[in-house]
LOZALO-144162 format. One record per residue: residue number from 1; residue in one letter; x, y, z of N, C-alpha, C in turn. Coordinates in steps of 0.05 Angstrom, whole numbers. Layout:
<pts>
{pt NUM, A, {X, Y, Z}, {X, Y, Z}, {X, Y, Z}} ...
</pts>
This chain:
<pts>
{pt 1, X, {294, 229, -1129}, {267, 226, -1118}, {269, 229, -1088}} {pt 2, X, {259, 241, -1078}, {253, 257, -1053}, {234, 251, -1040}} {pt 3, X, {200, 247, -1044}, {192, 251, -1029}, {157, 243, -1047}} {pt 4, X, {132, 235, -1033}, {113, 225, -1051}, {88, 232, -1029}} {pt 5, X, {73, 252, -1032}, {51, 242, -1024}, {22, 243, -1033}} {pt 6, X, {2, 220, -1018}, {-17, 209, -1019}, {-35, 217, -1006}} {pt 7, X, {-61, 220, -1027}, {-71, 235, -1022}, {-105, 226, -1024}} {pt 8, X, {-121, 212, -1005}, {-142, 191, -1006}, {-160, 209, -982}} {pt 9, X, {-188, 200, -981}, {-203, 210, -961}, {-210, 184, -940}} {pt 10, X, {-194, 159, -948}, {-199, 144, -937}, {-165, 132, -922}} {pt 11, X, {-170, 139, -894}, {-144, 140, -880}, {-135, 113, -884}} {pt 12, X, {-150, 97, -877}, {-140, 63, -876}, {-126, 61, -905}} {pt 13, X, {-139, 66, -913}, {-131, 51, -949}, {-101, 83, -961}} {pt 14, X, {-100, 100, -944}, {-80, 115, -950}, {-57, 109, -938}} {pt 15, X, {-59, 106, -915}, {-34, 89, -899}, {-27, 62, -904}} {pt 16, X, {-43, 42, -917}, {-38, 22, -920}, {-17, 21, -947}} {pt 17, X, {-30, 40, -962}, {-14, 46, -992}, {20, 55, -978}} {pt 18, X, {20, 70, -968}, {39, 86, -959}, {58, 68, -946}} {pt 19, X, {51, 49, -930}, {63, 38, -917}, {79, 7, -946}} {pt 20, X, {63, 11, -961}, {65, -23, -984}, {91, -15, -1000}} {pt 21, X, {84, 15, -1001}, {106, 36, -1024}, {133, 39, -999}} {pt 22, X, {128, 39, -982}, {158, 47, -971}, {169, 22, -958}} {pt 23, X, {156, -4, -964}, {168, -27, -968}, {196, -37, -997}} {pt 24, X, {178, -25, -1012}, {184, -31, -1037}, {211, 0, -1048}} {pt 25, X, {201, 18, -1037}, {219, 45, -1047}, {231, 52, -1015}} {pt 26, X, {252, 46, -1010}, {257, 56, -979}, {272, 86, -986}} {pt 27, X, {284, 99, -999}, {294, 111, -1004}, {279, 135, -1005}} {pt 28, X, {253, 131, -1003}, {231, 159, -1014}, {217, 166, -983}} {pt 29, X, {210, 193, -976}, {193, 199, -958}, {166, 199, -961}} {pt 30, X, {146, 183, -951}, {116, 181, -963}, {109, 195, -936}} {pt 31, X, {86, 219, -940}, {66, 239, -927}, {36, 225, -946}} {pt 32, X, {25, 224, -914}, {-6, 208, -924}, {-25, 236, -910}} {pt 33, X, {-37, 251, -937}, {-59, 272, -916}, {-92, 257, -928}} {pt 34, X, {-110, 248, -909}, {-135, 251, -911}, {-157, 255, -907}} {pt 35, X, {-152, 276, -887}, {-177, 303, -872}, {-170, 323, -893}} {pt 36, X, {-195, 346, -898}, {-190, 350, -921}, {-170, 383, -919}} {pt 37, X, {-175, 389, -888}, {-158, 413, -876}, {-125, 404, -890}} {pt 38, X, {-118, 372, -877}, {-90, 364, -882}, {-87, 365, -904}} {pt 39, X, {-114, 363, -932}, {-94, 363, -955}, {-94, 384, -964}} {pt 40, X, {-99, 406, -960}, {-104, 428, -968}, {-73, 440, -953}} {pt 41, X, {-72, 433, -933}, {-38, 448, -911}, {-20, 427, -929}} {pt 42, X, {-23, 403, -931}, {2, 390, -938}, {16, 401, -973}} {pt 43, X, {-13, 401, -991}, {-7, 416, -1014}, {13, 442, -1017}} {pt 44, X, {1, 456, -993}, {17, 488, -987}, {35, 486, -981}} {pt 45, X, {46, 468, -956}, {68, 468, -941}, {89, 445, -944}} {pt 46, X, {81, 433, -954}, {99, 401, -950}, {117, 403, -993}} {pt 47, X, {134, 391, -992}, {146, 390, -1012}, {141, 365, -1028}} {pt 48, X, {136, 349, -1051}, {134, 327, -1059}, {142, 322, -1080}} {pt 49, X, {153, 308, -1097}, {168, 307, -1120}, {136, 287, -1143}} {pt 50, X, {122, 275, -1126}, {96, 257, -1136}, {74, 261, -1122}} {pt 51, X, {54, 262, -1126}, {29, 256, -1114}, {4, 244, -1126}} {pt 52, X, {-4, 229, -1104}, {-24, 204, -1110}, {-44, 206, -1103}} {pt 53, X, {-58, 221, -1121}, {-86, 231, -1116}, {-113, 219, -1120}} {pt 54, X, {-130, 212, -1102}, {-148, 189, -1107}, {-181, 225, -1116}} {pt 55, X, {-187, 204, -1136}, {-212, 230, -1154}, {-225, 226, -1132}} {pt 56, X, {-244, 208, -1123}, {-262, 214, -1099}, {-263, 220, -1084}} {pt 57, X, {-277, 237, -1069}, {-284, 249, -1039}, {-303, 257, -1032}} {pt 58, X, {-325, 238, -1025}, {-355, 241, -1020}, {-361, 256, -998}} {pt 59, X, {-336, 258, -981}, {-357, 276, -957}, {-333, 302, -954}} {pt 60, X, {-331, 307, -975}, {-315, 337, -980}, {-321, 360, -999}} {pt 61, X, {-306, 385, -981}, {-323, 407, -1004}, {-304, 402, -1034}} {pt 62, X, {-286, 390, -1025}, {-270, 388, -1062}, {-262, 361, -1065}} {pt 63, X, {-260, 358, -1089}, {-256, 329, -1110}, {-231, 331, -1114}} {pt 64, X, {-216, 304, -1126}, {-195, 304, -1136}, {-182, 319, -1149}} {pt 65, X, {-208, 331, -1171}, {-198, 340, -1195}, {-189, 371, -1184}} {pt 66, X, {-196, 384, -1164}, {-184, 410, -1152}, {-162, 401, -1129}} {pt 67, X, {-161, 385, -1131}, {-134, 382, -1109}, {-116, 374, -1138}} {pt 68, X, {-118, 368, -1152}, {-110, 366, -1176}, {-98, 401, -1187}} {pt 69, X, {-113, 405, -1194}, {-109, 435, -1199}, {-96, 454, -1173}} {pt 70, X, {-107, 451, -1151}, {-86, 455, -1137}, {-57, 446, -1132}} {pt 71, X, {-52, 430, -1136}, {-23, 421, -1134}, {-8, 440, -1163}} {pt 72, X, {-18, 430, -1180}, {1, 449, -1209}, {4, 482, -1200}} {pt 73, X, {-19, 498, -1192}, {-15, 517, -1180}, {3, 526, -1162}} {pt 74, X, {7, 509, -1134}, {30, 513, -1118}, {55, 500, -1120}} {pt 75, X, {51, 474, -1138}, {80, 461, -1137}, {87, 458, -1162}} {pt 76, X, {91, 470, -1183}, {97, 466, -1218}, {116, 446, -1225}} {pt 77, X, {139, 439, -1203}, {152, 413, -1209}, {137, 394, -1197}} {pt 78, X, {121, 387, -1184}, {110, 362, -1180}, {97, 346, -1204}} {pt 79, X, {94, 322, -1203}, {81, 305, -1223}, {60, 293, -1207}} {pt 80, X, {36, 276, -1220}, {9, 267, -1206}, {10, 244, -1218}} {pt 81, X, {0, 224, -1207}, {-18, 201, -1207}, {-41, 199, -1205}} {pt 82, X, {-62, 189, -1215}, {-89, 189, -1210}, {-96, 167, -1204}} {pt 83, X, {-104, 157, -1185}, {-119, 127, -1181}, {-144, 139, -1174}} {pt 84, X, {-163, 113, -1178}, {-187, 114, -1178}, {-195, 89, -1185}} {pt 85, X, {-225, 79, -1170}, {-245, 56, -1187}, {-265, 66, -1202}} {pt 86, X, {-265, 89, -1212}, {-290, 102, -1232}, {-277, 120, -1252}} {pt 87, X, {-245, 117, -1261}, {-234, 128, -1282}, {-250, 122, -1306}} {pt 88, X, {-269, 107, -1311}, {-287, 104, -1340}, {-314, 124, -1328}} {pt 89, X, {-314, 141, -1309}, {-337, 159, -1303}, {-331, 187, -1306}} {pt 90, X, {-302, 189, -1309}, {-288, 211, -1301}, {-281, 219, -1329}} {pt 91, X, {-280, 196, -1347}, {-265, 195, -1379}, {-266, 231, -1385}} {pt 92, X, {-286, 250, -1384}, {-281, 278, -1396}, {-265, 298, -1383}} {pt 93, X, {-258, 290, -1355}, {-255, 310, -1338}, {-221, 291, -1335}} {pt 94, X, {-210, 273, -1345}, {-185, 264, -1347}, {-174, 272, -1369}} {pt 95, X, {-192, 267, -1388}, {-175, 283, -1416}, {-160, 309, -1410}} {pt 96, X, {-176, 329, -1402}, {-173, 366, -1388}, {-143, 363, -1379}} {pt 97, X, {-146, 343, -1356}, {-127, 348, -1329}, {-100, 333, -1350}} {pt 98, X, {-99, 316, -1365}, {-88, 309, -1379}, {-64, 326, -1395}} {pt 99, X, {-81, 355, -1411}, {-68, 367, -1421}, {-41, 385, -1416}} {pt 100, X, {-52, 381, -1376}, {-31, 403, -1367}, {-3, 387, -1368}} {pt 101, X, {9, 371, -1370}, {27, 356, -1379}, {42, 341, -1355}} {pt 102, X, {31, 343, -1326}, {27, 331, -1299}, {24, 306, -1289}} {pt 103, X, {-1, 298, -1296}, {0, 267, -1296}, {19, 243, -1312}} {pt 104, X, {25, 232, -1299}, {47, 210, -1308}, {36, 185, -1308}} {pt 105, X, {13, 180, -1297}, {0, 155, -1299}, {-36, 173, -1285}} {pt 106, X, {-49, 151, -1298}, {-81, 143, -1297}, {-81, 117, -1281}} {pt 107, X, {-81, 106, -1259}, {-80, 82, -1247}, {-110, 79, -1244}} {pt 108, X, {-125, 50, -1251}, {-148, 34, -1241}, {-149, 25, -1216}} {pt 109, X, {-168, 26, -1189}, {-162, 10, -1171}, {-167, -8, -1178}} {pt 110, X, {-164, -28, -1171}, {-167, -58, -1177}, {-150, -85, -1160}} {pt 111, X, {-147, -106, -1155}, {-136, -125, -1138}, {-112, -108, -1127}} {pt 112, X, {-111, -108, -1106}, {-85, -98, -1091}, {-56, -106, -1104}} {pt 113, X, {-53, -121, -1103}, {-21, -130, -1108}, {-15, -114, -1136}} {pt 114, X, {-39, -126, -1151}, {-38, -111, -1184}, {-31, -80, -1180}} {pt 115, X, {-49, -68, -1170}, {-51, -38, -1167}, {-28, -28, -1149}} {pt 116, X, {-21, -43, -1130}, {12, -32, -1117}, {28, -34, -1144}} {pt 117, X, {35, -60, -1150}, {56, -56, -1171}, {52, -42, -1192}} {pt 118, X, {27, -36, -1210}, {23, -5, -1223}, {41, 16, -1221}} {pt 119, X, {32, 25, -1195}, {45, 49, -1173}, {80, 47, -1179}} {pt 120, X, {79, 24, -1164}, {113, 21, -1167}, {122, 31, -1187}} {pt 121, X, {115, 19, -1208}, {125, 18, -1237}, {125, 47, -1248}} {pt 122, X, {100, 64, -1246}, {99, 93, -1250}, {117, 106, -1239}} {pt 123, X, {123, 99, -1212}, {147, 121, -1197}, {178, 110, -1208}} {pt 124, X, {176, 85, -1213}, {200, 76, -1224}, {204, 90, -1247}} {pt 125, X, {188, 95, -1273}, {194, 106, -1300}, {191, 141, -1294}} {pt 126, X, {186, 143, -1278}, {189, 176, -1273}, {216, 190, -1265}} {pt 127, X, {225, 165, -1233}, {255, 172, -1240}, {287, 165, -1253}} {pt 128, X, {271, 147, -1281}, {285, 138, -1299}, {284, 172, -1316}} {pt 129, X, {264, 179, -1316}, {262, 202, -1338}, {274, 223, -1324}} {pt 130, X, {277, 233, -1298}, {292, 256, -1279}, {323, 244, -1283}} {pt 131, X, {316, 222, -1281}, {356, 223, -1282}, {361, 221, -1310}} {pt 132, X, {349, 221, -1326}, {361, 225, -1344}, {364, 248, -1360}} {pt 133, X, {344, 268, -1347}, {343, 293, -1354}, {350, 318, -1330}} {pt 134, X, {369, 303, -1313}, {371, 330, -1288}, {375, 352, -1287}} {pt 135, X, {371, 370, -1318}, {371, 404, -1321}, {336, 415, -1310}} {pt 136, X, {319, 388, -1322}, {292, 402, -1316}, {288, 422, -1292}} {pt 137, X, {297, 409, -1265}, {285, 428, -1249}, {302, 457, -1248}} {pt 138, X, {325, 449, -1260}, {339, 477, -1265}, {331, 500, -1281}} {pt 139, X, {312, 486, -1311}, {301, 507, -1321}, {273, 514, -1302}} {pt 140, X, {271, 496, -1300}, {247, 502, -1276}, {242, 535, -1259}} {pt 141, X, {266, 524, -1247}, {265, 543, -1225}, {274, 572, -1233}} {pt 142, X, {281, 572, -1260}, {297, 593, -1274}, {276, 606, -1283}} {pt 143, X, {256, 590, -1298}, {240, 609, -1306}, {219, 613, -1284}} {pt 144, X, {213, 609, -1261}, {196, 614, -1242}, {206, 637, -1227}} {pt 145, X, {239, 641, -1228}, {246, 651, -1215}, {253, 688, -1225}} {pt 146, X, {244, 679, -1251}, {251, 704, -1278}, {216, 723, -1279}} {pt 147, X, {200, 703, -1277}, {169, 700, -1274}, {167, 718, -1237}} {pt 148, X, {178, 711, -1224}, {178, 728, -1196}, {188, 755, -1200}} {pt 149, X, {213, 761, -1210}, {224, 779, -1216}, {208, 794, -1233}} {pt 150, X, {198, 790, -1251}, {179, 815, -1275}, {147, 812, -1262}} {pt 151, X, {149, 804, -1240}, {120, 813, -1232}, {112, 834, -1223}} {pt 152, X, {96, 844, -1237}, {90, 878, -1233}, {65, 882, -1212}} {pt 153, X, {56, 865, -1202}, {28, 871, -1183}, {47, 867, -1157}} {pt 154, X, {49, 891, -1142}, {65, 895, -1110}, {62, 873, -1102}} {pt 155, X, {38, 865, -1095}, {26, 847, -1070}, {33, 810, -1086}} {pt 156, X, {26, 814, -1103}, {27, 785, -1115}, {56, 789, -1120}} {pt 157, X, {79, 807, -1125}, {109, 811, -1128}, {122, 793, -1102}} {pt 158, X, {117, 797, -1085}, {125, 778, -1056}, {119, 753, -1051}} {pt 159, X, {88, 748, -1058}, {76, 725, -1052}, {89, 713, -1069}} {pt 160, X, {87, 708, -1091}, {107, 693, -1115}, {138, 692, -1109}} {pt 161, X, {155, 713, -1104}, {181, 712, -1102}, {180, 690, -1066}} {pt 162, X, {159, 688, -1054}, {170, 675, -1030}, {163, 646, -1042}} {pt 163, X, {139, 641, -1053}, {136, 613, -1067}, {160, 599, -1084}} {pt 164, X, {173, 624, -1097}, {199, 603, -1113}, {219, 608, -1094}} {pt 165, X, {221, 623, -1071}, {247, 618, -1049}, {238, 585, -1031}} {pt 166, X, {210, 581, -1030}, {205, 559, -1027}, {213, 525, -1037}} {pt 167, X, {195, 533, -1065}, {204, 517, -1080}, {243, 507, -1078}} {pt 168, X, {252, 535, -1079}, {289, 527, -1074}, {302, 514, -1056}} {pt 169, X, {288, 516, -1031}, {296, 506, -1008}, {284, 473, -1005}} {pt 170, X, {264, 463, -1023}, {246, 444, -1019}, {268, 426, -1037}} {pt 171, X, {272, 438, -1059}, {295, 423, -1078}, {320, 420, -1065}} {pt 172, X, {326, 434, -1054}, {352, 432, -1029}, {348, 401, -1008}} {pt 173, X, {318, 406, -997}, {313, 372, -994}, {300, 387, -962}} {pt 174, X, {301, 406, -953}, {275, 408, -933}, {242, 409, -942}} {pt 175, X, {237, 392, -929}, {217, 390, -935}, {186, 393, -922}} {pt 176, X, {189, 415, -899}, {167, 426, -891}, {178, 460, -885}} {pt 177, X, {157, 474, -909}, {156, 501, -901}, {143, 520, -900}} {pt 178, X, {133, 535, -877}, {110, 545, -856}, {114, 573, -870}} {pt 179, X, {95, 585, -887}, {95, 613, -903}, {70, 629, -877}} {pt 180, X, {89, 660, -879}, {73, 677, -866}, {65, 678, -841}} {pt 181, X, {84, 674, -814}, {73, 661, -796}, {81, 695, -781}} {pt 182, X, {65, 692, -763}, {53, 707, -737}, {63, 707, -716}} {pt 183, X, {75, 718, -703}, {82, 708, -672}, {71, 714, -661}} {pt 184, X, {79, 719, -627}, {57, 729, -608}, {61, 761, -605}} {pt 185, X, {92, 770, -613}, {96, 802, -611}, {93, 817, -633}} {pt 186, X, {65, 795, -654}, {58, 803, -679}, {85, 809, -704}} {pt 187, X, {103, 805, -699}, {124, 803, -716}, {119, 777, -745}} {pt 188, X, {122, 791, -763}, {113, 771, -780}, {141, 764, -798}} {pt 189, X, {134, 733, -801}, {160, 718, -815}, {152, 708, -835}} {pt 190, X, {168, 723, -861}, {170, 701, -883}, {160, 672, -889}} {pt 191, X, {180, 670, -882}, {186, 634, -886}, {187, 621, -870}} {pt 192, X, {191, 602, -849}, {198, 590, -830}, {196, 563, -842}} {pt 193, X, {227, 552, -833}, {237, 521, -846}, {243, 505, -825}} {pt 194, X, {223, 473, -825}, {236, 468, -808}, {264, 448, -821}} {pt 195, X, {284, 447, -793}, {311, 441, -804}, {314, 412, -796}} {pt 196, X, {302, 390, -813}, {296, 360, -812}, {313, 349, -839}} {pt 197, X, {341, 366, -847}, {347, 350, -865}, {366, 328, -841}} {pt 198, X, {374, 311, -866}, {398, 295, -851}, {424, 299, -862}} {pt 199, X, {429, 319, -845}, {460, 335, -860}, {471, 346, -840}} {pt 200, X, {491, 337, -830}, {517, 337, -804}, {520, 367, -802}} {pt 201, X, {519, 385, -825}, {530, 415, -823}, {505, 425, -807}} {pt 202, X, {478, 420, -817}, {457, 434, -812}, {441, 419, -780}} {pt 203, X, {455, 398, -777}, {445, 385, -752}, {454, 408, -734}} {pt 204, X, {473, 425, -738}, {485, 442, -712}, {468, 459, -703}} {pt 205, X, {453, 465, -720}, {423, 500, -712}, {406, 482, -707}} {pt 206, X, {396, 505, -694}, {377, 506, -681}, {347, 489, -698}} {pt 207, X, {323, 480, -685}, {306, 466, -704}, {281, 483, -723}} {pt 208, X, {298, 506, -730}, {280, 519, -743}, {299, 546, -754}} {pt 209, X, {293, 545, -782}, {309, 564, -790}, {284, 586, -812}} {pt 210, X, {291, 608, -805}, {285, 632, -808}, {284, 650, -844}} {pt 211, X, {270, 650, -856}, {277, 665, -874}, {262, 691, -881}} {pt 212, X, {276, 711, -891}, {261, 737, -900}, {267, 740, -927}} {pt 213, X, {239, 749, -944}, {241, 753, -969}, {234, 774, -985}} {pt 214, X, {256, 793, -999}, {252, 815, -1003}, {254, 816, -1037}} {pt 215, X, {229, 823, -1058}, {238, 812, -1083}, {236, 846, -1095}} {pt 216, X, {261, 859, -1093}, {266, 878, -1099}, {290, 882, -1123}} {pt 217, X, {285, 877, -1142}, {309, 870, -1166}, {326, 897, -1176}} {pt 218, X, {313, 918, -1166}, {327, 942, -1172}, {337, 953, -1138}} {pt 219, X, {335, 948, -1119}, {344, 959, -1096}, {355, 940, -1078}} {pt 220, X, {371, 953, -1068}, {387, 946, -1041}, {378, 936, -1011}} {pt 221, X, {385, 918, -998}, {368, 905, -976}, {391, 928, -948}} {pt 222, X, {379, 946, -941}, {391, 959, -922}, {398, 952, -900}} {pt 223, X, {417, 969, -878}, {412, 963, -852}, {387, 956, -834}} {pt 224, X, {367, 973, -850}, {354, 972, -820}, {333, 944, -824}} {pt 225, X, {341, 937, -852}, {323, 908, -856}, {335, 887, -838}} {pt 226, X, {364, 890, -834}, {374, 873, -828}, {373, 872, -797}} {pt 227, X, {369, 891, -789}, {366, 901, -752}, {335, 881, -749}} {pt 228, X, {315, 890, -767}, {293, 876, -764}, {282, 852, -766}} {pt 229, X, {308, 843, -767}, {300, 811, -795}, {326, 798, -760}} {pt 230, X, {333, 810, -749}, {361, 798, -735}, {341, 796, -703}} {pt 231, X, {335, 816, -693}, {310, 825, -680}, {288, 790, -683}} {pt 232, X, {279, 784, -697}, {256, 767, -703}, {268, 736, -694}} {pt 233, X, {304, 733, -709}, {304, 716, -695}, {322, 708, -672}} {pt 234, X, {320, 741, -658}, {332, 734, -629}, {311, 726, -605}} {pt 235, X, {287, 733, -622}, {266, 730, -614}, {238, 702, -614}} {pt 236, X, {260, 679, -615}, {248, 657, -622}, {247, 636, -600}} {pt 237, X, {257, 649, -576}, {255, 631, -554}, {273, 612, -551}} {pt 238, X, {300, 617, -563}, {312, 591, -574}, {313, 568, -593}} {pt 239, X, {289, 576, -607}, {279, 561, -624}, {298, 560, -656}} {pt 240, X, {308, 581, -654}, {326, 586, -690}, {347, 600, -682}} {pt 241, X, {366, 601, -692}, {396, 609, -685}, {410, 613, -714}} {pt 242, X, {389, 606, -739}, {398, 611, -771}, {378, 624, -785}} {pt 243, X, {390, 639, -793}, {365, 654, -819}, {377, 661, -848}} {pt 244, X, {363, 659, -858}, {363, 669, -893}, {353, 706, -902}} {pt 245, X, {365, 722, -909}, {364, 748, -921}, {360, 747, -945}} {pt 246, X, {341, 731, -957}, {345, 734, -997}, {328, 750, -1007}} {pt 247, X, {350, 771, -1031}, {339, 785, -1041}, {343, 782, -1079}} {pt 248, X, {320, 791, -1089}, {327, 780, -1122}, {337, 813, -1134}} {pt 249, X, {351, 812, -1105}, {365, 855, -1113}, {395, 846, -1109}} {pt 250, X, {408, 871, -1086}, {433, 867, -1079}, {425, 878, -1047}} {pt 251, X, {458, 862, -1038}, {464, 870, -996}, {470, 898, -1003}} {pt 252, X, {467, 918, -985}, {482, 946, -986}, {500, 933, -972}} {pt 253, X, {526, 956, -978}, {551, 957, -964}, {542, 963, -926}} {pt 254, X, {525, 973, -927}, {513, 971, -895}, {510, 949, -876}} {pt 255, X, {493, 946, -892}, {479, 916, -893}, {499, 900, -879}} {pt 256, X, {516, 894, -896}, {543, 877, -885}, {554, 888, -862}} {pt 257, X, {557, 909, -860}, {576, 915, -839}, {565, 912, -812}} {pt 258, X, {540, 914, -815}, {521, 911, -788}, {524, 874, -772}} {pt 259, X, {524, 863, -802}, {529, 842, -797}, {554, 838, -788}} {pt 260, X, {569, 845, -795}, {602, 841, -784}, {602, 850, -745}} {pt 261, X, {587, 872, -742}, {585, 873, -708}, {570, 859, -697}} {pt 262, X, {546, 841, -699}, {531, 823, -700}, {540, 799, -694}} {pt 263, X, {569, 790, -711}, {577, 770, -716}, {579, 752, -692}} {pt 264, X, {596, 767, -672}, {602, 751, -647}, {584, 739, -621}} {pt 265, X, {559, 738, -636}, {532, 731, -615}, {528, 707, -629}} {pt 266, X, {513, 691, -622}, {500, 665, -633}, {483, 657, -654}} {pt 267, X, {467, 683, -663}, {456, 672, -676}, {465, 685, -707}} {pt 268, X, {463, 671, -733}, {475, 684, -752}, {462, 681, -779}} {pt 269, X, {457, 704, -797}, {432, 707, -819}, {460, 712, -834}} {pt 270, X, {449, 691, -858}, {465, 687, -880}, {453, 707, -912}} {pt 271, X, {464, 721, -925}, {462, 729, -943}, {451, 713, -974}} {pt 272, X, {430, 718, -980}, {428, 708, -1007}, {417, 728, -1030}} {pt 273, X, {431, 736, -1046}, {424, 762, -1059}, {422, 751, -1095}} {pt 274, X, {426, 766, -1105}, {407, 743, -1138}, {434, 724, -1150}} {pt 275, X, {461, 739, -1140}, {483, 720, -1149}, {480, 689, -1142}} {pt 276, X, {473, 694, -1116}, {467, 659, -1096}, {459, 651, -1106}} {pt 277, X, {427, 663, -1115}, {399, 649, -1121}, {408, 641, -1147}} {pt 278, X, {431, 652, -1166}, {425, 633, -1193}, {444, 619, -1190}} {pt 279, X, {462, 611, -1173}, {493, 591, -1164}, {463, 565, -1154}} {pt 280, X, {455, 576, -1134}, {436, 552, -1124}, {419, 540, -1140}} {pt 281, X, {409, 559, -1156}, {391, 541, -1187}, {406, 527, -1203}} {pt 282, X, {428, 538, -1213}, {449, 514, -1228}, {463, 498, -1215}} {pt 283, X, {465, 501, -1194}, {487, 483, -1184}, {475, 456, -1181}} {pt 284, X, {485, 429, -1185}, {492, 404, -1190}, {474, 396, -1154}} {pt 285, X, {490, 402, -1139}, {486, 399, -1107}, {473, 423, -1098}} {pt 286, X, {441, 436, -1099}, {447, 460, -1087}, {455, 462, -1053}} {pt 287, X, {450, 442, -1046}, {451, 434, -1010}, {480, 440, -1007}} {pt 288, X, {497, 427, -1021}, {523, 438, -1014}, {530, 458, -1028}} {pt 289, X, {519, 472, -1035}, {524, 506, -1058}, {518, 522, -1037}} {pt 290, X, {499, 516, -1021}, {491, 533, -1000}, {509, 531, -975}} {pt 291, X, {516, 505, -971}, {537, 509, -944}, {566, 521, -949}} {pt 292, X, {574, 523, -981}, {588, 536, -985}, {573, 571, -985}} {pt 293, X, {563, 588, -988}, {559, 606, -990}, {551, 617, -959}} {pt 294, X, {543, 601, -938}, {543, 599, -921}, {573, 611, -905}} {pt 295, X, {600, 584, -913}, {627, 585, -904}, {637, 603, -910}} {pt 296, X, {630, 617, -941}, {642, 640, -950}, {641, 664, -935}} {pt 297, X, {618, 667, -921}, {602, 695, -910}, {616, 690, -877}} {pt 298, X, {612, 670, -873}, {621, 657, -834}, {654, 667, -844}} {pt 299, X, {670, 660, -864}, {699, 671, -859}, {703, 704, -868}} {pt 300, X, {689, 712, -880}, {691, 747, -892}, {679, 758, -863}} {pt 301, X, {665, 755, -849}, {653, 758, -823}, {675, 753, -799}} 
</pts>
């Protein structure tokens, strides 16, 4: 368990929760969004293993029940909680949300102490059921990642293959990542991660790491992708000094070699081609599957 957030239109009573739970769970990262911009960015961008979604929101264009449906949409491993003080108003529109197999608890508000320890108790039997089943997110990401690959609509072919390069990196344990961003010399970036794990290897880069995503399963990621993708982040102000090249294809023999003259400058884009990407889905640790594939490429280099 990684990471939980809460999700209320009422800030006081979201932070207060937030704050009761990371008394009780220190181990977990709690994100509290309740403007309705923040929950809409935090859904997209932020990673969560739970979320605590309150049904009400009187002075918003959406309700629970679509931030609801939004979350299953962008995050398919996440699980939900529902609190509420009008779950006996909601009874038809809980059954629905019910079916998608997401919710792990229906929580009542009711006396505080009662309704914290509810909470507790839900997140407690949830990661009684992950550890006891730790292949799930592996089929998970297998078939999301098989689902990217046979997508035949061009445009939705990318958007999807960068969502489960997401999802991979979020399971890795970063947990904020900025899709599609813009610069000022209009150069546009993939992915952008920021690099907030707490891991001694990755403390060394720079605070922002770079990724480009190319979901081409029958072709080769060429030189001149790699000139372009190398280009973007020499071009970060100092800001990133690491990048990611993943493709659900193969490196050309080019490819590499460009990288090999490259090598002796500072900043350095690591290879991830579909062999990685299924070592990183099965692997046990993918955080250290990656700093190995990382070490492998830094010594062939």
């Amino acid at each position: 368990m990684k990471s939980i957030l809460i999700i209320d239109d009422e800030s006081i009573q979201a932070n207060s929760l937030a704050k009761s739970l990371k008394k009780e769970r220190t181990n977990i990262d709690f994100f509290v969004a309740s403007k309705e911009e923040e929950i809409l960015y935090s859904i997209e961008h932020l990673y969560f293993d739970i979320a605590i979604v309150d049904l009400r929101m009187d002075d918003f264009d959406i309700d629970g029940f679509q931030v609801i449906d939004k979350i299953i949409e962008i995050n398919p491993f996440a699980k939900i909680i529902v609190v509420s003080a009008f779950t006996q108003e909601y009874f038809t529109e809980l059954n629905k949300i019910l079916l998608s197999g997401k919710i792990i608890a229906i929580i009542e508000k009711k006396e505080y102490n009662v309704f914290l320890s509810e909470i507790v108790l839900a997140i407690a039997k949830y990661e009684e059921y992950v550890t006891k089943n730790p292949s799930e997110t592996s089929k998970a990401l297998l078939n999301y990642y098989a689902n990217a690959k046979n997508q035949q609509n061009s445009y939705e072919k990318g958007i999807v293959f960068e969502h489960f390069i997401t999802l991979l990196f979020n399971n890795m344990g970063f947990k904020t990542i900025i899709k599609r961003v813009i610069d000022k010399s209009r150069n546009e970036v993939d992915l952008i991660i920021r690099n907030d794990v707490n891991d001694n290897f990755f403390s060394k880069f720079r605070p922002y790491i770079l990724v480009e995503c190319k979901n081409k399963p029958d072709d080769g990621i060429g030189k001149n992708d790699f000139i372009q993708f190398y280009s973007k982040l020499q071009h970060t102000n100092g800001l990133s000094d690491l990048g990611f090249l993943i493709t659900s294809g193969f490196i050309s023999k080019t490819t590499y070699l460009e990288a090999m003259r490259t090598s002796k400058n500072g900043e350095k884009i690591a290879f991830i081609s579909n062999p990685e990407i299924e070592r990183l889905i099965n692997s046990e640790s993918p955080m250290e599957e990656l700093k190995k594939i990382i070490d492998e490429q830094v010594k062939d280099n």
